[in-house]
N, C-alpha and C positions, 0 to 999 in steps of 0.2 A: 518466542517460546509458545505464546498462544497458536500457534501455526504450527506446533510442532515442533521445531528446528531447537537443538539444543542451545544451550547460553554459550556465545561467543563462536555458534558458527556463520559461514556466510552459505548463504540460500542460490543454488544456481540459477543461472537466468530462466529454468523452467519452470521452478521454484517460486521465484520473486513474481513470475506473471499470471501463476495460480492464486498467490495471494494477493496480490492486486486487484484481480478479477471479484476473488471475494470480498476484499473491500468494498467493490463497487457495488457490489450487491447488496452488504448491509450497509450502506450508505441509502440504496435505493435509486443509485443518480441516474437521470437524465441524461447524461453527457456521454458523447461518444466519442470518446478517444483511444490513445494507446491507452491503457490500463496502468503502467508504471510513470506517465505521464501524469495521470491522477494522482496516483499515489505523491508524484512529488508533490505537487503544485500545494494537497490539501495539508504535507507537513509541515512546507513553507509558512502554510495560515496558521499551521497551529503552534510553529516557532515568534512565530509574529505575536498570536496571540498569550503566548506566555512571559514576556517581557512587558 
């Protein structure tokens, strides 16, 4: 929703790689990868870190 996209839709893959892009941007990172590779890897930590 913060990206726009209404509750309970899914985001095309043009979609999903715009706002991964912008994650990485307010993230700030360093890291150069795929962009949706980011995105998983850092919800992984934050799945981890909520248990």
């Amino acid at each position: 929703m913060a990206c726009g996209l209404t509750p309970g839709a899914i985001a095309t893959d043009e979609q999903a790689l715009d706002i991964a892009r912008r994650l990485m941007e307010l993230d700030e990172t360093a890291v150069i990868c795929d962009p949706r590779a980011y995105v998983r890897q850092q919800y992984a930590r934050w799945t981890t870190d909520q248990q």
